[in-house]
C-alpha positions in Angstrom: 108.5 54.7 92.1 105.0 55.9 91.0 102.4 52.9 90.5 100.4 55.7 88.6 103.1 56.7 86.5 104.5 53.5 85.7 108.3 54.6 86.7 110.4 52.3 88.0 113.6 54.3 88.7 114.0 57.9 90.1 113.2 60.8 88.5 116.4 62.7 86.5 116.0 65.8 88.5 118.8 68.5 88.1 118.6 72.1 89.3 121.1 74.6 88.3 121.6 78.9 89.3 120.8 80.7 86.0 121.2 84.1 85.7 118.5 87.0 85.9 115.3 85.2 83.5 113.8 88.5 83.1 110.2 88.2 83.7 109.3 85.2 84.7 105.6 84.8 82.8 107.4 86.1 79.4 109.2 82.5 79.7 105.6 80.4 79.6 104.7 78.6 76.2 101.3 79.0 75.8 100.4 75.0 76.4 99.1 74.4 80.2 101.7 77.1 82.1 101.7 76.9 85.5 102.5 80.3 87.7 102.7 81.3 91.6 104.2 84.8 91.1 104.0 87.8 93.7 106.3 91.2 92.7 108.1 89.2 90.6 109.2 86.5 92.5 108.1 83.2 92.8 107.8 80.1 90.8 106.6 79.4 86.5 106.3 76.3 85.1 105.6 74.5 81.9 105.5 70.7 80.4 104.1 67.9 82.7 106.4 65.0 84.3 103.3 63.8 86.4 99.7 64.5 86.9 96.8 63.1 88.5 93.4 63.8 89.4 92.9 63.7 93.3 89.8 61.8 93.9 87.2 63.5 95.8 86.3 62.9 99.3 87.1 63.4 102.9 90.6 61.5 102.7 91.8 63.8 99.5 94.6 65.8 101.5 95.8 62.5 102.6 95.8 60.6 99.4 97.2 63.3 97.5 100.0 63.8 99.9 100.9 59.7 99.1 100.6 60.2 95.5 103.1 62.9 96.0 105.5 60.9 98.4 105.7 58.2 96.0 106.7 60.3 93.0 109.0 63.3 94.8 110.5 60.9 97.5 112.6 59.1 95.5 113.9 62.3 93.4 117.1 63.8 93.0 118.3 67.3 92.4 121.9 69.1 92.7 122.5 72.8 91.8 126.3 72.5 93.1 126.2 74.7 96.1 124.4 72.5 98.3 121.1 74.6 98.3 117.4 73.3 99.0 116.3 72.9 95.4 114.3 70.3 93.4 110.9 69.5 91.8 107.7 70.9 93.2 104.0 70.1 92.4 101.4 73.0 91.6 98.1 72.1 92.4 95.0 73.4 92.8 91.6 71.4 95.0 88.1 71.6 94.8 86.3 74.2 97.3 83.7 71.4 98.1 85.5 68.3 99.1 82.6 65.9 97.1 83.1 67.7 93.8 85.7 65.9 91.5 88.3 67.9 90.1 91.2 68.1 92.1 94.8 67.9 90.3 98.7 68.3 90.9 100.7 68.2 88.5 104.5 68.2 88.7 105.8 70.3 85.8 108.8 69.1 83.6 110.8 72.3 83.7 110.4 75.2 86.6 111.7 78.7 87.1 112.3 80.2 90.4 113.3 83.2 91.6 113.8 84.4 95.6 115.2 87.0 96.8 117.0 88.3 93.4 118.4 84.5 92.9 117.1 82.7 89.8 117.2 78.8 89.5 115.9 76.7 86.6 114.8 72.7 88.3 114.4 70.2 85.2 113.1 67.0 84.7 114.8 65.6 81.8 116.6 67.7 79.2 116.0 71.7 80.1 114.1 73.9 78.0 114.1 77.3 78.9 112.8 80.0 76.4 111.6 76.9 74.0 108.5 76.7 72.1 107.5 80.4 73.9 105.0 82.2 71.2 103.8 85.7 71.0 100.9 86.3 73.2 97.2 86.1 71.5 94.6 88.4 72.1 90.8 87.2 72.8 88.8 90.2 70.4 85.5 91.3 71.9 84.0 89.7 75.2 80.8 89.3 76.1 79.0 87.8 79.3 76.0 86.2 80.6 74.4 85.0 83.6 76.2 81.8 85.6 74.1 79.7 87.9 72.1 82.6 88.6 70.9 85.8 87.7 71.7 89.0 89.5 68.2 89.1 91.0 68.2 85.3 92.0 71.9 85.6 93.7 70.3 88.6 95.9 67.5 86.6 96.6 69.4 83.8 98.2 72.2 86.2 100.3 68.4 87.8 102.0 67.3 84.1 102.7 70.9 83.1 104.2 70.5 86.4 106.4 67.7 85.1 107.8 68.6 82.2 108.7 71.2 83.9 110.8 69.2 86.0 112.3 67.4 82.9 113.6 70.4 81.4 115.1 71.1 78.5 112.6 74.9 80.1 112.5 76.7 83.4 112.4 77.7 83.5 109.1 78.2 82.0 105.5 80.1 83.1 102.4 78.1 82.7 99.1 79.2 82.7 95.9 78.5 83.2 92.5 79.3 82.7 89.0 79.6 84.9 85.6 80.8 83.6 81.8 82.6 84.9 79.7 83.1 84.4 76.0 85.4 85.6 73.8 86.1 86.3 70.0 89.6 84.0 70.1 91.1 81.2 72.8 91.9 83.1 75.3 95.7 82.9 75.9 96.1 82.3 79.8 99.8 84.2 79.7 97.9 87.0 78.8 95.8 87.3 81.5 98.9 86.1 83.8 101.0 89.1 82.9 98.1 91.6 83.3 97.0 90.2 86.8 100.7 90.2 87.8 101.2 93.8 86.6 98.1 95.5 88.0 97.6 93.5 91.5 101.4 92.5 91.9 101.1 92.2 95.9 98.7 89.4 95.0 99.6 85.8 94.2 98.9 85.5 90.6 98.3 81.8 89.9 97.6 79.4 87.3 97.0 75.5 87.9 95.0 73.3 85.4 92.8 76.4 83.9 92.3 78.0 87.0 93.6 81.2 87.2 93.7 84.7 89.1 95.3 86.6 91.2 94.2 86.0 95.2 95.2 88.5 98.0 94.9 86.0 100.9 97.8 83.7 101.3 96.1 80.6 103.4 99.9 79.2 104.7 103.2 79.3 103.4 105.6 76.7 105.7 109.3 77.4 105.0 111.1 74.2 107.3 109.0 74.6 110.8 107.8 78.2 110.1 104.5 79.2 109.0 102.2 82.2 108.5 99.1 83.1 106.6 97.0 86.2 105.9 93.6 86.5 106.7 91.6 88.7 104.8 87.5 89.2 106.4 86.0 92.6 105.4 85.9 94.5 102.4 84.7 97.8 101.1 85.8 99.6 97.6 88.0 102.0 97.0 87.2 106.0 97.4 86.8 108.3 94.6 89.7 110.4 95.8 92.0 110.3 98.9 89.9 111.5 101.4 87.0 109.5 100.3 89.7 106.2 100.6 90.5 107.1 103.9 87.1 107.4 105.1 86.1 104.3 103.5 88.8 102.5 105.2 87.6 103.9 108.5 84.3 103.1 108.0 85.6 99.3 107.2 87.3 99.5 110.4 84.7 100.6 112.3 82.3 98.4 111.3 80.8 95.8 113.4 79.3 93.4 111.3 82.5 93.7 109.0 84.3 93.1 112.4 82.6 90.2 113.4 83.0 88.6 110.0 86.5 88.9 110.4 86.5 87.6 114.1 84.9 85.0 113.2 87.5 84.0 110.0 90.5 84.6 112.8 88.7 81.9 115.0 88.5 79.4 112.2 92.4 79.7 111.2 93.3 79.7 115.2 91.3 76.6 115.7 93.0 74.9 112.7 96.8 75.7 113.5 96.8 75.7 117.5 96.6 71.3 117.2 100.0 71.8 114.5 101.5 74.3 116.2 104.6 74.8 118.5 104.3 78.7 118.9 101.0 80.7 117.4 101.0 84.3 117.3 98.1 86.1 116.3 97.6 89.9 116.3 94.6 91.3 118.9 93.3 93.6 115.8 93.4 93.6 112.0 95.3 96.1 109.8 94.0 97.6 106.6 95.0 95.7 103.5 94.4 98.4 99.9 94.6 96.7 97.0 94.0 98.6 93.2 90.1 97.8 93.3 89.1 96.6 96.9 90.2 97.5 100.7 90.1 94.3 103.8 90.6 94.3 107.3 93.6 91.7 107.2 95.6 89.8 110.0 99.0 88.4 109.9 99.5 85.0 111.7 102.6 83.8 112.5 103.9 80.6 113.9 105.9 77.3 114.2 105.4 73.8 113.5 105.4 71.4 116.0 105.4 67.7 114.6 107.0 68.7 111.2 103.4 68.5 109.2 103.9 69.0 105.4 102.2 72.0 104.1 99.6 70.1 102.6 98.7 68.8 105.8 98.6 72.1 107.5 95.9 73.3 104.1 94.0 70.2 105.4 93.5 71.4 108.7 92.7 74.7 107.4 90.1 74.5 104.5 87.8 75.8 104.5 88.5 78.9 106.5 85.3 81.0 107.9 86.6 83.7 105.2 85.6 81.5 102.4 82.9 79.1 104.1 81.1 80.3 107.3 81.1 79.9 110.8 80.2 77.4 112.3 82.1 75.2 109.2 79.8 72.5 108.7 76.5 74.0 109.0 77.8 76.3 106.6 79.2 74.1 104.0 75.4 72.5 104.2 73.6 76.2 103.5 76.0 76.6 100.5 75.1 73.3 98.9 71.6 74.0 99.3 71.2 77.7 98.4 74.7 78.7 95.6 72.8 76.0 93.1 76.1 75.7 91.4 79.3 73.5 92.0 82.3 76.1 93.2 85.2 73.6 91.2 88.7 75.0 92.0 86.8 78.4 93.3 87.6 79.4 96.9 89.6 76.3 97.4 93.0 76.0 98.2 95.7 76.7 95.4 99.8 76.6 95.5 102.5 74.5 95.6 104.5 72.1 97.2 107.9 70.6 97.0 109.6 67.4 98.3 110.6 68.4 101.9 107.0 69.4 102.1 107.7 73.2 101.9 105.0 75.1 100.0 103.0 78.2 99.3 98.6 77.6 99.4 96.4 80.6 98.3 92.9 80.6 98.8 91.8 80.6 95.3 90.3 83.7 94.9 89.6 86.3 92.1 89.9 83.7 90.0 88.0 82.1 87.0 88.6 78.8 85.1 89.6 79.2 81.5 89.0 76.2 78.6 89.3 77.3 74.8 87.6 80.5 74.4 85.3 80.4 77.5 85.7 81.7 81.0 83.4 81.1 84.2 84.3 83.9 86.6 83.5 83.8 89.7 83.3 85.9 93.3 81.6 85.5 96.6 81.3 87.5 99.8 80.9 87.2 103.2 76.8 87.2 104.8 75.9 88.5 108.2 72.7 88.6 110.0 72.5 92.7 109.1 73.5 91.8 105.0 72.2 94.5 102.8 71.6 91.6 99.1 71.6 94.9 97.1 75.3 95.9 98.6 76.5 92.3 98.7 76.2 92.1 94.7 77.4 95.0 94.5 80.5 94.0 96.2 80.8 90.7 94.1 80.8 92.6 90.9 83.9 95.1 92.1 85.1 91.6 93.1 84.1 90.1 89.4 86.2 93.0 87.5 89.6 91.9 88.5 89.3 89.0 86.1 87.6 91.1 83.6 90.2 93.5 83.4 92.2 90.4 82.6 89.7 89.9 79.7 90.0 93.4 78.7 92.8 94.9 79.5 
């Protein structure tokens, strides 16, 4: 078994059908849950049979899909009807692939539920509804500056759109950062069950701290099948309907917006076409509404063609243009130099996996990381040669109130 975990014999994994669980978050104790829930469905899980920190560095997809060989491979699970069921690993990786930080973690009890089915996987002796306390509230919030201030940020986002307009590249996504303390620890159920509630066509997520609630699903692989949503192009929500509509025109219509999602469509087609059997991807976006925010979104479809993992297809994804830039590399390098702050978990990919190398990866968006009774928030757009810094931080802070509503409630 696991050198790491110091187990010489397989892991005692049993997975049985359980009846409806209810709402899945109102089953998380409040000690390290772990969540990937969309309308209900989806996965929740609590205690830890195996962790580890992924150390950072270009071979991290690889190593961390070893690490995860040698621990699920050798696993067992029965639920009696001869169904695909076992253990799964959340986890959640760094946007920048130097920063340290990275974790899976393989959860001692999980709760699933798919298509109106419920299934409870355990690692040992079950606990389901054990230990679960009443949720806390934080009190009063209050917030400060991140890495930079408001003026700072728009001060980089007009330097970055000059150096597009000089040709260096077409376009980088920067981000920035926001705290948040509060009067009490801030229980991460809590801001689970609101996210969940309010944004529930979003995958509301928490791994190791991180949490949030992301609209853009980077690949789900389900045997040799695969698909992701690309989100590139945002604008707010109208006043009243007809405003809304002629917002989402507008959106629509826009070229830069346009070419900033053209440009995210060509990253993800570069990144699957090498994996792929079949690739279908649609010749225009569609309009995605969310709650707060509206995107220009594309569906991508497809099938494997050499039985890649999940994790390996994430690797050949991250970072997307819709979270990085175009072109990739010279991107990554303006966002070292100009963000002055290290992303962590932000922007990078977040999900699960299991042992047939199934999963579900997020882009880790709308998120902030949460430790005692602090939170760093965080949210980042997308810079073009024509980006107005006064309407880019104005985007970022519709972006920044999904997590404080969170906060607030």
């Amino acid at each position: 078994m696991s050198v790491a975990l110091g187990i010489t014999r397989p892991l005692p994994v049993r997975t049985i059908p359980i009846g409806d669980p209810g709402d899945l978050l109102s089953r998380l104790p409040s000690t390290a849950p772990y969540a990937w829930i969309r309308n209900g469905e989806g996965l929740a899980g609590w205690g830890e049979a195996a962790k580890v920190t992924v150390p950072p560095g270009p071979d991290r997809f690889a190593w961390a899909r070893q690490w995860l060989n040698s621990v699920l491979a050798d696993t067992h699970a029965t639920d009696g009807n001869g169904h695909r069921h076992g253990p799964v690993a959340f986890g959640t990786f760094t946007f920048d692939e130097n920063s340290p930080g990275s974790t899976l973690v393989v959860p001692q009890t999980v709760l699933t539920r798919r298509g109106g089915q419920a299934w409870l996987t355990s690692i040992g002796e079950p606990t389901l509804g054990q230990d679960v306390t009443p949720i806390t509230y934080p009190g009063r919030i209050s917030y400060g500056d991140g890495s930079l201030t408001a003026p700072a940020w728009e001060g980089i986002v007009a330097r970055a759109s000059q150096r597009i307009r000089e040709g260096e590249l077409e376009k980088v996504v920067l981000a920035r950062d926001l705290t948040a303390t509060a009067e009490h620890p801030i229980d991460i159920r809590l801001l689970l069950t609101r996210l969940a509630t309010r944004y529930p066509d979003c995958y509301t997520f928490s791994v190791a701290g991180l949490v949030g609630a992301t609209p853009e699903l980077l690949i789900r692989r389900a045997g040799q099948q695969i698909e992701s949503l690309v989100l590139a192009g945002t604008t707010t929500r109208g006043v009243n309907p007809a405003d809304d509509v002629a917002r989402g025109a507008a959106l629509f219509a826009s070229a830069k917006d346009r070419h900033e999602h053209e440009c995210a469509i060509a990253s993800v087609r570069h990144a699957l076409t090498p994996l792929s059997a079949t690739l279908d991807v649609p010749d225009e976006p569609e309009l995605l509404v969310l709650p707060n925010l509206q995107h220009l979104a594309s569906h991508v479809t497809g099938t494997l063609a050499d039985g890649a993992s999940v994790l390996d297809v994430v690797a050949a994804m991250h970072p997307t243009a819709a979270v990085g830039g175009t072109p990739t590399d010279t991107a990554i390098t303006l966002i070292r130099e100009l963000e002055g702050m290290d992303r962590s978990g932000y922007a990078g990919p977040v999900g699960w996996i299991d042992a047939h190398g199934d999963g579900e990866w997020g882009i880790a968006l709308r998120s902030g990381i949460v430790h005692g009774n602090r939170a760093r928030l965080f949210a980042g757009c997308g810079i073009m040669g024509d980006s107005d810094p006064a309407a880019e931080l104005a985007e970022a802070q519709t972006k920044f109130r999904v997590m404080q509503y969170a906060l607030e409630g």
